[in-house]
C-alpha positions as CSV (number, residue, x, y, z in Angstrom):
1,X,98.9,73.4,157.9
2,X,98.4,70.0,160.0
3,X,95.5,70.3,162.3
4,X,95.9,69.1,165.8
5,X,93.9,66.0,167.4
6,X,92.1,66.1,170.0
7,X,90.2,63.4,172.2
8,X,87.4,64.4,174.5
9,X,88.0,63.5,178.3
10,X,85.3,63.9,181.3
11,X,86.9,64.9,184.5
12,X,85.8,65.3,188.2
13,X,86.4,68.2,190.7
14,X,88.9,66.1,192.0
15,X,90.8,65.7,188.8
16,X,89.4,62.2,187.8
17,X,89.3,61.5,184.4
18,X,87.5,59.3,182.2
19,X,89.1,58.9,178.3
20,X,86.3,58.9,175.7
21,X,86.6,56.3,172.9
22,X,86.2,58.6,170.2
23,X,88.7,58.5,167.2
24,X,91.0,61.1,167.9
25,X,90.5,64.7,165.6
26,X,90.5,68.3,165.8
27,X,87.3,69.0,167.8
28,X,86.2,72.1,169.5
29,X,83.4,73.1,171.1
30,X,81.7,70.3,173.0
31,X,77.9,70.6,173.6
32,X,76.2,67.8,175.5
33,X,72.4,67.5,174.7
34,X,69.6,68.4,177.3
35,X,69.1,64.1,178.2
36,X,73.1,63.7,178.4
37,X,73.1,60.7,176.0
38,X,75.3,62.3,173.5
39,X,77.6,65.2,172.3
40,X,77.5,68.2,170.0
41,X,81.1,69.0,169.3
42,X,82.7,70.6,165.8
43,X,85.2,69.2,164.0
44,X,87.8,71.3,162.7
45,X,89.4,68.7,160.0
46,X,89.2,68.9,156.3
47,X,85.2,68.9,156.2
48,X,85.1,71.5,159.6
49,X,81.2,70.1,160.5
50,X,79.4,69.2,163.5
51,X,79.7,65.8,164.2
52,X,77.5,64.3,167.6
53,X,79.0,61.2,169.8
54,X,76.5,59.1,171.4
55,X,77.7,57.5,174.8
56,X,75.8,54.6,174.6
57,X,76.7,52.9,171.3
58,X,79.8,54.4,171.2
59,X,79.3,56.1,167.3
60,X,80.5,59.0,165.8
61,X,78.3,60.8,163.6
62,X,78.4,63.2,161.1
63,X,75.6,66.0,161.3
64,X,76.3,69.1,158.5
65,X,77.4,68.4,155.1
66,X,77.5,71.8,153.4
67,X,80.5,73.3,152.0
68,X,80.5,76.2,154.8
69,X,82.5,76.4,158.0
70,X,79.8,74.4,161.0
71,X,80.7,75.8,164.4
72,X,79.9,76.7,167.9
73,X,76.5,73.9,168.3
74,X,73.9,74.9,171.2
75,X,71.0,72.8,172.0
76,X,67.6,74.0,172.5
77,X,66.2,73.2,175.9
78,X,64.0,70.2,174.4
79,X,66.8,68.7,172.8
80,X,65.3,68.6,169.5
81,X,66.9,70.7,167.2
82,X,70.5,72.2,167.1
83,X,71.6,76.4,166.3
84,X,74.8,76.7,164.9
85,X,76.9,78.8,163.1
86,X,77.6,78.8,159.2
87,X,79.1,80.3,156.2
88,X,77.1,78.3,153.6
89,X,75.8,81.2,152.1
90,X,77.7,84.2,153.0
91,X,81.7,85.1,153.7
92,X,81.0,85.9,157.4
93,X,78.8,82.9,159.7
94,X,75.3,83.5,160.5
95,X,72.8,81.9,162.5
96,X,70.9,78.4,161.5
97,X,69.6,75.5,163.0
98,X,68.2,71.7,162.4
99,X,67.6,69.0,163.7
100,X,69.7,67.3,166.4
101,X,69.5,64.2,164.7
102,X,70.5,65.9,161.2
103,X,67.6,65.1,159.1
104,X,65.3,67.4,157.8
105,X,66.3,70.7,156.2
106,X,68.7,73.3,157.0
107,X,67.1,76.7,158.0
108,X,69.2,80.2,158.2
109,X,67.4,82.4,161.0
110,X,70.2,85.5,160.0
111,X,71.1,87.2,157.2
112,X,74.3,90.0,158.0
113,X,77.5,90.7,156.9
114,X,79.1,90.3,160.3
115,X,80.3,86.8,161.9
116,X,77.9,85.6,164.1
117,X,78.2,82.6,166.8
118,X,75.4,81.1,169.5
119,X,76.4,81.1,172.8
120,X,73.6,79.4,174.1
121,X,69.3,79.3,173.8
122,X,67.2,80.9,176.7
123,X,65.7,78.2,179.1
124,X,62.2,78.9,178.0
125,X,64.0,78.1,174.6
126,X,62.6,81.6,172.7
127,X,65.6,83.2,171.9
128,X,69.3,82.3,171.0
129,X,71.9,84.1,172.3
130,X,75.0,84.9,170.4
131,X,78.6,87.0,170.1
132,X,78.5,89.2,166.7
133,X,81.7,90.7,165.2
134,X,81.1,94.1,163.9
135,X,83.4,96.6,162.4
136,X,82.7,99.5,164.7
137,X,82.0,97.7,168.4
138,X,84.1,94.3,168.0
139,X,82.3,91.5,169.4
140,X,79.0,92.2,170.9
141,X,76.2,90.1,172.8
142,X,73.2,90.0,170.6
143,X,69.5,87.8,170.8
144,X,67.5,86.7,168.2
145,X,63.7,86.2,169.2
146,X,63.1,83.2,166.9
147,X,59.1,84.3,166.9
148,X,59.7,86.5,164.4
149,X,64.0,86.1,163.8
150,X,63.9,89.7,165.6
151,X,67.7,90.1,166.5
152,X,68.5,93.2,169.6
153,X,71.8,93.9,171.3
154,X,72.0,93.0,174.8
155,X,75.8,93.8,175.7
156,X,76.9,95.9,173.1
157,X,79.9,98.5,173.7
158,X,83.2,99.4,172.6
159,X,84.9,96.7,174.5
160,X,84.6,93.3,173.9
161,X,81.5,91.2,174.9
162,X,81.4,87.4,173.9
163,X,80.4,83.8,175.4
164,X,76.9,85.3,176.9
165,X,74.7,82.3,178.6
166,X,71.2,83.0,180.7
167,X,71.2,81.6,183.8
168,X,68.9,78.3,184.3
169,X,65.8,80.0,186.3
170,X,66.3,83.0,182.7
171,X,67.3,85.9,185.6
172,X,71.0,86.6,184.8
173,X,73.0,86.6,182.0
174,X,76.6,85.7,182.7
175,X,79.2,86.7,179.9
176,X,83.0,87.7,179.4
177,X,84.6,91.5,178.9
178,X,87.4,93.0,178.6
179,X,86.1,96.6,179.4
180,X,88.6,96.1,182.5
181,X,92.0,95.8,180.4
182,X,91.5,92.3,181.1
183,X,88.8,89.8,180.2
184,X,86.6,89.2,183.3
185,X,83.4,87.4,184.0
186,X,80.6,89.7,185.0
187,X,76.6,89.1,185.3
188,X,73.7,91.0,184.4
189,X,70.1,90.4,184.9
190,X,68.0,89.1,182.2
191,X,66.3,90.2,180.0
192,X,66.7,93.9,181.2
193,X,70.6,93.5,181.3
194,X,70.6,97.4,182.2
195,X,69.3,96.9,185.8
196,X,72.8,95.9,187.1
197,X,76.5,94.7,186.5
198,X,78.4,92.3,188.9
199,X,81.9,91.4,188.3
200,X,82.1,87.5,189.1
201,X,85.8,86.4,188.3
202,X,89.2,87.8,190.3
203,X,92.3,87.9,188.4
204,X,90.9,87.2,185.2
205,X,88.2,84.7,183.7
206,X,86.7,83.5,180.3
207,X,83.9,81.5,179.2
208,X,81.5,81.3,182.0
209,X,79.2,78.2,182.1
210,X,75.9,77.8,184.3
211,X,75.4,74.2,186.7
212,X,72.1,73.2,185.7
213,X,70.9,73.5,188.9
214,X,71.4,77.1,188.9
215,X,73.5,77.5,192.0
216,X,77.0,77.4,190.6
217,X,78.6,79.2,187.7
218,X,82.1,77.8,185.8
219,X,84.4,80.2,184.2
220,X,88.5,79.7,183.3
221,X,91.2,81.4,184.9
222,X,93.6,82.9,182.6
223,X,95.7,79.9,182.9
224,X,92.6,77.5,182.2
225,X,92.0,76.1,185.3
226,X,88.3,75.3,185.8
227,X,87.2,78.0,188.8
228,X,83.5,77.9,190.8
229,X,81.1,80.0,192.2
230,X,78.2,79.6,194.1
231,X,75.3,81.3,193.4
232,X,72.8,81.8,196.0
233,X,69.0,82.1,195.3
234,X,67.1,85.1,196.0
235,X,65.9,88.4,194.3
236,X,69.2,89.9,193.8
237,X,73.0,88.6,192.7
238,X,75.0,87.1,195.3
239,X,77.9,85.0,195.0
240,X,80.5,83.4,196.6
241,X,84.5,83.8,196.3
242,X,85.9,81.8,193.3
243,X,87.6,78.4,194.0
244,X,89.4,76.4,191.9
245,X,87.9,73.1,191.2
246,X,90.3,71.7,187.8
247,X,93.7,72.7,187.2
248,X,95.1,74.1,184.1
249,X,95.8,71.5,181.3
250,X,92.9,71.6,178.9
251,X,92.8,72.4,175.5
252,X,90.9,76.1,174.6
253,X,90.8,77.9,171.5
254,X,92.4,81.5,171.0
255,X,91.6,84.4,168.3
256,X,88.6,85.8,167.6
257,X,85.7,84.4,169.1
258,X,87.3,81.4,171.4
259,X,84.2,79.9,172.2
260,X,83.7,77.3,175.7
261,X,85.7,74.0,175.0
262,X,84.4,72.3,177.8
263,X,80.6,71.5,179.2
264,X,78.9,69.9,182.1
265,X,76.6,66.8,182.6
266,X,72.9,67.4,183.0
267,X,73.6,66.3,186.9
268,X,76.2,68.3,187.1
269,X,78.2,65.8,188.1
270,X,80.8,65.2,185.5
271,X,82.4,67.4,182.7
272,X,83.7,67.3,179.6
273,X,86.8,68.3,178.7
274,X,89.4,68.7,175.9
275,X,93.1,67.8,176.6
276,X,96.1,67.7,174.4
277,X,97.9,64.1,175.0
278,X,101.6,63.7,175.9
279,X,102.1,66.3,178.6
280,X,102.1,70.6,178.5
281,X,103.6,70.9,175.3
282,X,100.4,71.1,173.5
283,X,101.9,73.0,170.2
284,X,103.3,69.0,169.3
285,X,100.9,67.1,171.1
286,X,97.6,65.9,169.9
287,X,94.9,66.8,172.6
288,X,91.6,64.5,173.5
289,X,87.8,64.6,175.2
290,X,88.3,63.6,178.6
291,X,85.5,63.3,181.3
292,X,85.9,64.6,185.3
293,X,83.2,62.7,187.3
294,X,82.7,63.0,191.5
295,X,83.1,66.4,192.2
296,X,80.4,66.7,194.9
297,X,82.6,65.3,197.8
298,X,84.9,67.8,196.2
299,X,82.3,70.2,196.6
300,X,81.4,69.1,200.1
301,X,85.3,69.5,201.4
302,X,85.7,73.6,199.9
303,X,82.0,74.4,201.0
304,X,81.4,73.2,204.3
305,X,77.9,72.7,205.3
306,X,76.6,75.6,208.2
């Protein structure tokens, strides 16, 4: 079966967008590193790696070159190394990690039968965060202290839990359920995810996404528009009403774990999309990375200052 091309796009609130010259391919996934000078993204062509695009020169590079499936890339916070997931050395993913740059060795930091993809690493960068596939509770929110590769649930029910990612200041994880009948954003604090549950998205919402600043939270509506929250600071959870800031017409994936195909600039001020060229019929199209820059004056005009 043909794989469908894609070409990465960064797009502004206002719906501003910005091609990237990358060849197009089948990529998935974007992760742009802690400095913003390049991107993580996976590849899903004949080799299915990580590859990493650098903004500056332009270059596309290849970054895993074992026989396994390389998916779902998350930067630690110092930018130095990359988590991803693998089937090298088992049927079902697990956890590793190397080097952002791709030399050096490969290390495994998991060894289970289930399928395992990182959602994210902790801001204080001592623990990965990832969704889990088990037999008896479907997909679950897991950690794994990397002092000491100790892996604990966090979310773990008979629902479905997946796309968990801590909050910038490490107080709240946000994450996706379905416990509902429908998937829905919700937030709990972090690490002690039992001390409350808030329900962020209305209507429906996947794969939440935190500014770096803190204050706003990303999620998709069920037709993939981009929606935003703000979060205000304090002791406790409180949030505004969602707003759409992107309409629908991006490229996500579906089936078991459909990980975030989109990301945000380090100044919060563009993101990165994917987008299937050659108008809504995506199913014939081939999509691309596309970049939406400028949404603070967007931002100024739906939040009014008091």
């Amino acid at each position: 079966m043909a794989r469908k091309e894609r070409r990465g796009r960064i797009s502004s609130r206002q719906g501003q967008e910005t091609a990237i010259p990358a060849p197009p391919r089948a990529y998935a996934y974007p992760r742009i590193a802690p400095d913003g000078a390049s991107v993580t993204i996976y590849n899903n062509d004949q080799e299915l790696d990580l590859w990493r695009w650098d903004f500056t020169r332009t270059t596309l590079t290849r970054l895993t070159f074992d026989g396994g499936i390389d998916a779902y890339p998350a930067w630690t916070p110092d930018g130095r190394r990359l988590v991803f997931s693998s089937g090298q050395a088992a049927r079902a993913g697990n956890l590793y990690w190397q080097a952002a740059d791709g030399t050096g060795t490969v290390e495994r930091l998991t060894e289970s039968p289930n399928l395992q993809g990182p959602t994210g690493v902790s801001p204080d960068g001592t623990r990965v965060i990832f969704t889990e596939y088990a037999a008896k509770t479907g997909e679950d929110i897991l950690q794994l202290q990397l002092d000491g590769r100790q892996v604990t649930p966090l979310v773990q029910t008979p629902f479905a839990e997946r796309n968990g990612i801590i909050s910038p200041d490490g107080r709240w994880l946000a994450f996706e359920s379905n416990d509902s009948g429908q998937n829905e954003v919700y937030v709990r604090p972090f690490p002690d995810v039992h001390r409350g549950h808030w329900q962020v998205s209305t209507g429906g919402g996947t794969r939440p996404l935190w500014a770096r600043s803190g204050q706003e939270l990303f999620y998709l509506s069920p037709s993939g528009a981009l929606m935003r929250v703000g979060v205000e600071r304090g002791r406790s959870w409180a949030a505004t009403a969602p707003t759409m800031l992107i309409k629908e017409g991006y490229f996500t994936v579906p089936g078991v774990f459909p990980g975030r195909t989109y990301d945000i600039s380090p100044d919060g001020q563009r993101f990165l999309m994917l987008k299937a060229d050659g108008g809504a019929d995506h199913a014939a199209t081939r999509p691309s990375l596309i970049v939406v820059q400028h949404f603070d004056e967007e931002l100024k005009r739906l939040v009014p200052a008091n």
